[in-house]
N, C-alpha and C positions, 0 to 999 in steps of 0.2 A: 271434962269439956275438951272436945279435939280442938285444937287449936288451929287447924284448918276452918273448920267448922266457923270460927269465932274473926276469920280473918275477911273484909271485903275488899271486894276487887278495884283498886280505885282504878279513874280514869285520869292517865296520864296525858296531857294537852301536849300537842308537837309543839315545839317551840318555831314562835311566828317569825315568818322570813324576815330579813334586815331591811329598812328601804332600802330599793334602787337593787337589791340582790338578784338574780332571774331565779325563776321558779323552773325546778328541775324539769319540767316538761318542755318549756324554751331551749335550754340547755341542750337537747335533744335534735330540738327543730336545729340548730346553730351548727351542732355535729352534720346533721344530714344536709344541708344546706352548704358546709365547706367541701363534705364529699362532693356533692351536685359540681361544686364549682371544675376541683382539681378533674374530679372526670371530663365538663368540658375542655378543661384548658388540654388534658390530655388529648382528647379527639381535635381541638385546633390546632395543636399540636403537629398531633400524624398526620390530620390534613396537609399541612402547610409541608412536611416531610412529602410526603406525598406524592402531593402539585410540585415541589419544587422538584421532586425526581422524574415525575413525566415530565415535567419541562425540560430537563436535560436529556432524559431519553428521545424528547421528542426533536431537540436543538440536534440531540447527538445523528439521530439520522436523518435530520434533514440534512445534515452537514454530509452525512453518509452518499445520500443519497444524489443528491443539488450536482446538476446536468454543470462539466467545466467548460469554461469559456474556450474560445476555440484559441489557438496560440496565433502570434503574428505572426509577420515573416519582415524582418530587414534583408533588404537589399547590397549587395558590396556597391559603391561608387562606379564599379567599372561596368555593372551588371543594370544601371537605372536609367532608363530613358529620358533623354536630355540632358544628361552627366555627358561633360569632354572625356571622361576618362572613360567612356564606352566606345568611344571611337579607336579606327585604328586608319593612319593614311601612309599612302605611300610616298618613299623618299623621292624629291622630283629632283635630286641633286645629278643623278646620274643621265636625264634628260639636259640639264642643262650643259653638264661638263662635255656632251657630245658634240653641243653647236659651238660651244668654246675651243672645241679641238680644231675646228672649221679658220680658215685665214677668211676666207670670204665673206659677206653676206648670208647667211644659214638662219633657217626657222624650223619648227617642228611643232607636232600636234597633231589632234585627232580629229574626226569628224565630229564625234559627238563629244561636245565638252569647250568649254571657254581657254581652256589655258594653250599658251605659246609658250615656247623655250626660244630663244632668238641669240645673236651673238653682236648685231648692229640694229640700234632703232633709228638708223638716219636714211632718209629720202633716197631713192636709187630709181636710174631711170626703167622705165617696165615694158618698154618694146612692143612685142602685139599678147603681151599678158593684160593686155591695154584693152583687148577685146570681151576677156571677160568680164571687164567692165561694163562695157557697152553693151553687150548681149541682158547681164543682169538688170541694170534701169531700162532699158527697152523693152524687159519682159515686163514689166511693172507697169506699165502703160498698154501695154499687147499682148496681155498673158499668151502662151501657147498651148493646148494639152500633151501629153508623153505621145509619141507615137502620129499625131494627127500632123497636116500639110501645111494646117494655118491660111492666111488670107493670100492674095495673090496681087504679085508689084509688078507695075509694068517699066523694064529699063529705060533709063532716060536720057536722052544728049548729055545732062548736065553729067549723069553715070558715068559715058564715055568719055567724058572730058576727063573725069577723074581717075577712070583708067591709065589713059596716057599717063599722065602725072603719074602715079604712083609706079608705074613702069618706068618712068625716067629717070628717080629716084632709087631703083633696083630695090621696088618694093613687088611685092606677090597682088597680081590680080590677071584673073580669068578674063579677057573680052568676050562680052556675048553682042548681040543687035541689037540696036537701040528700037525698041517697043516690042523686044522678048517679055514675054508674061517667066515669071520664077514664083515660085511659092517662098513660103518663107520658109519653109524646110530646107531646101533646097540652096537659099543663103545665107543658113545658118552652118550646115556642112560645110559649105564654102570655109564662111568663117574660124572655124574649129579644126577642121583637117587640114587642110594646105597654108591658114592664118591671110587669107585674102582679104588685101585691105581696102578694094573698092566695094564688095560688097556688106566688111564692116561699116562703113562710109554711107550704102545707100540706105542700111538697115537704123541708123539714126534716123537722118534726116527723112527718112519716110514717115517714122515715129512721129516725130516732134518739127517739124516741120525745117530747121534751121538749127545754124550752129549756137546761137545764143540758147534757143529753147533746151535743148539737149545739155550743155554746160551746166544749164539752171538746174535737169532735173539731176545731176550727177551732181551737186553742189551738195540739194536737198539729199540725197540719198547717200551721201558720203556722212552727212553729220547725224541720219539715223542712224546710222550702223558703228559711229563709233571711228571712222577710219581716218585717224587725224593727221597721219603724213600724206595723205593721197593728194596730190596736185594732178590738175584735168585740163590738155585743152584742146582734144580732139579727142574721135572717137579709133583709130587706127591702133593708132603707138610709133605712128612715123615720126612725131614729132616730137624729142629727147625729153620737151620739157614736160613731157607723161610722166610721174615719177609717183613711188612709194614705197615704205619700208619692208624689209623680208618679214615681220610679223605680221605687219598688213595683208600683205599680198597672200600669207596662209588665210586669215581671216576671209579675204573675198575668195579663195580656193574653198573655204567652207563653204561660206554662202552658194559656192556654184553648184556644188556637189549635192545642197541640199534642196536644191530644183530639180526634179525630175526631169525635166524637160531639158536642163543645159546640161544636165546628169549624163543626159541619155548622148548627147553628142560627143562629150568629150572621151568619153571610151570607144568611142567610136571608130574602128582602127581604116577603112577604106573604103569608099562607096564610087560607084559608076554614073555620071553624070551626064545630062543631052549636050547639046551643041557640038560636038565634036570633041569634046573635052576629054571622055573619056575616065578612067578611075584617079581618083584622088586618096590622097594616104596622109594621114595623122601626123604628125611632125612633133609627137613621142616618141623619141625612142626607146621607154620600157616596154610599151603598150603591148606589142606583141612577142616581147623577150622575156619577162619574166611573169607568173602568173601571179590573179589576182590586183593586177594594177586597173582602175578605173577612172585613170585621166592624171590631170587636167588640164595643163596650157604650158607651151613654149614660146619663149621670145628671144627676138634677135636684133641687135642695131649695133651699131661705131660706138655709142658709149655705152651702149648698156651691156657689153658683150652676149653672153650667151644665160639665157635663165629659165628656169625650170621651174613650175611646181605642177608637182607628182604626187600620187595617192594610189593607196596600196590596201584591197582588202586581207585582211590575213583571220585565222581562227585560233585566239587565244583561250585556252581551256572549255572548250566549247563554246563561248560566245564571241559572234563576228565583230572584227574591229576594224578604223579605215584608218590606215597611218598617213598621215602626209608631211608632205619636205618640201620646201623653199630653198631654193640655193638659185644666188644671185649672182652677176658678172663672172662667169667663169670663162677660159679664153678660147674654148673652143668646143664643137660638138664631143668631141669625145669625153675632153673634161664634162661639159654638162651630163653625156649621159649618165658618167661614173660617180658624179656629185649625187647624186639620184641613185644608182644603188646602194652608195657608203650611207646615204644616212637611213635610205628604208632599211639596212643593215643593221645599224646602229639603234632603229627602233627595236628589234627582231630582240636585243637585250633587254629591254627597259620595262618590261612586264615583271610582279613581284608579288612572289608565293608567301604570305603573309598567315601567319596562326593569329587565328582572332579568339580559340578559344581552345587551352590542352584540359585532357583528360585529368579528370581531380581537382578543378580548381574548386573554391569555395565562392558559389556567388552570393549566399547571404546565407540567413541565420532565421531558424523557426526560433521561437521562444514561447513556454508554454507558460500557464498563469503562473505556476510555484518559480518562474526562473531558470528554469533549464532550457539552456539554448542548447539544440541540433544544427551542425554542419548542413547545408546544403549543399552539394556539389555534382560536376556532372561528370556523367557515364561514358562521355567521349570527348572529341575534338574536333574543330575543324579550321579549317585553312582556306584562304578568300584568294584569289590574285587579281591583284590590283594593277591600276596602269599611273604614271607618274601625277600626279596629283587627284589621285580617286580615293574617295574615302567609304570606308563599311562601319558601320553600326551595330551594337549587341545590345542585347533588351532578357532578362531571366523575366519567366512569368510561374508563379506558383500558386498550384490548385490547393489551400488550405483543407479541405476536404479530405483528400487524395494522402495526409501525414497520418503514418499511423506504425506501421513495419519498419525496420531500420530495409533499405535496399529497396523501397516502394516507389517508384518514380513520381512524382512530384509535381513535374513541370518540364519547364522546356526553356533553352537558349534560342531566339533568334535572331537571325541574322538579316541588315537590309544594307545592302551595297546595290553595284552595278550587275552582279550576275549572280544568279542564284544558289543556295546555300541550306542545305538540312538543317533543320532543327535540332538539337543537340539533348537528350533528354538529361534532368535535373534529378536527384536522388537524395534520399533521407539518409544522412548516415547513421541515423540510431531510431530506434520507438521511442514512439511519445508514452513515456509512461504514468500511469497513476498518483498524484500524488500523497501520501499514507495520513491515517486518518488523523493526526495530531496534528496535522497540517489543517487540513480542512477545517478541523473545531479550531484553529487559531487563527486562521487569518475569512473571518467573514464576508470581509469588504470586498476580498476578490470573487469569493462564489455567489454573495448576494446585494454588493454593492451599497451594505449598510455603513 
């Protein structure tokens, strides 16, 4: 008997799972189910690797690329319009020291411009500078035009009476016939060339009818203008107690000067007149001594000696300027005339060549966003000349635009004073350069204002 043969095959039972055990097929899903996960986490992973690298690539060039803010410009103090330290004036020490050199009575000044240099502000009598008084409130009531004849006066007895008189007093007047017609051109020459004081005399009271009216309008026209030593009480100057200070008396030599009309007579050196008269002559004596003089009035009396004012165009650095001089009681024509050239002299110094801007100053500062300030400065210089109390102004302007090259011009200095003045061109002293890229990825706030 084989004992194969004799042997059966049992059937062995798997031994039954434990509770709560997983059955190997679970097991399986479990395995594939943590792969599943780790795969995702891995691809959330590289995404977020990923994203977070385009994000910096992307930061990196916008950072790269992000257009820079344009840089400022400061300005120096000396270079900002409405800053004092843009200014530059001239020293008026040397105008003064002039008329202090004077024993006498002495003024000085210019036509155009408020200021006086004086040596005396006390009352002095004014003789027939008396007239340019008179002429100027007369015009004001009867304007005249330049050149024209004006109305026409007819002479009057009361006229002749005042001739005499003023002749008996060895004062200046022409007789004419009493119911001569005269223009007022014609009495106005009078008045200004030879200083005749009856036809000062009828040219009032023609105006204003009487002595009071006339006082009144000189009262009034004395306190517009400012002329507080001026005492009035005729229109001549025969009468001593016509009185006013030598800065005054420049003051109304302004005022006369810038009449055309009383302009025009006081340069006036000699004209040929009817009645038998004959030519008459100015009673300046620079008027036709020295050139450029344009007036204005002499006077003469017992107390008030001899006095002058005079006015003188001259050309300072190409622009025309009118000097004028006061000089008060001097003791005789000669001294007067020479008092009158010493100080139109003494102007002739008083003009001043002034640098209001040298080559290479720094008038401000570019600054670009990283920090870097560039020099501003300019390419040249220039130089103003001033007259004793004239002031010039500087002003830098910069085209922000225009920064880029070091030696790029930039901008411009200018100048405003009394005469004019180039512009001064302004320069980059360095490039505005680039600022590097580690810069840009650190500071955001400036390229994107986050």
């Amino acid at each position: 008997m084989h004992i194969a043969a004799g042997l059966r095959l049992a059937r062995v039972p798997l031994p039954l799972a434990r509770h709560g055990a997983p059955a190997p097929h679970r097991t399986l899903e479990r395995v594939n189910r943590s792969r599943t996960g780790a795969r995702r986490a891995l691809i959330v992973a590289l995404s977020t690797i990923t994203v977070a690298a385009l994000a910096v690539g992307g930061y990196t060039a916008a950072c790269a690329l992000a257009p820079l803010p344009a840089p400022t410009i400061e300005l120096s103090p000396a270079f900002t319009p409405g800053d004092d330290s843009a200014a530059v004036s001239a020293d008026p020490a040397a105008a003064q020291a002039a008329v202090d050199a004077q024993s006498l009575p002495t003024a000085i000044g210019y036509l155009h411009g408020d200021e006086v240099w004086a040596n005396d502000p006390t009352a002095h009598p004014l003789a027939s500078i008396s007239k340019l008084i008179t002429v100027l409130v007369c015009m004001e009531a009867q304007p005249l035009e330049p050149g024209s004849d004006g109305p026409v006066y007819t002479w009057t007895e009361a006229d002749r009476e005042r001739q005499d008189a003023y002749l008996a007093l060895d004062g200046v007047a022409y007789p004419i016939p009493v119911g001569t017609e005269i223009t007022l051109r014609q009495m106005l020459h009078f008045i200004f060339l030879p200083s005749a004081n009856d036809y000062a005399a009828a040219y009032a009271y023609w105006t204003f009818g009487d002595d009071d009216a006339f006082l009144a309008a000189v009262a009034d026209w004395k306190q517009r203008h400012g002329l507080e030593s001026l005492q009035f009480v005729e229109p001549t100057g025969m009468d001593e107690a016509n009185m006013a200070s030598a800065p005054d008396v420049l003051r109304i030599a302004r005022l006369a000067l810038q009449n055309p009309a009383v302009a025009e007579f006081t340069r006036t050196a000699a004209v040929e007149m009817p009645w038998g008269v004959g030519v008459i002559e100015n009673t300046n004596p620079l008027l036709t001594e020295m050139p450029g003089i344009v007036g204005v009035k002499t006077g003469r009396s017992g107390a008030a000696g001899f006095n002058f004012a005079v006015a003188r165009q001259v050309d300072v650095d190409g622009r025309e300027i009118v000097q004028l001089s006061v000089t008060l009681g001097r003791e005789s024509k000669e001294a007067r005339a020479q008092s009158g050239r010493d100080m139109l002299a003494a102007h002739d110094t008083l003009p001043q060549s002034t640098a209001i801007v040298e080559a290479g100053t720094m008038v401000g500062e570019a600054v670009t966003v990283d920090g870097t300030r560039i020099p501003l400065v300019t390419a040249g210089g220039a130089a103003v000349t001033l007259l004793p109390g004239e002031r010039a102004t500087r002003a830098a302007a910069v085209d922000v635009a225009a920064l880029g090259e070091a030696g790029a011009r930039v901008g411009a200095v200018t100048v405003e004073g009394p005469a004019p003045v180039e512009d001064v061109a302004v320069v980059a002293s360095a490039a505005v350069a680039e600022p590097e890229l580690w810069w840009r990825l650190t500071h955001p706030v400036e390229l994107f204002g986050w």
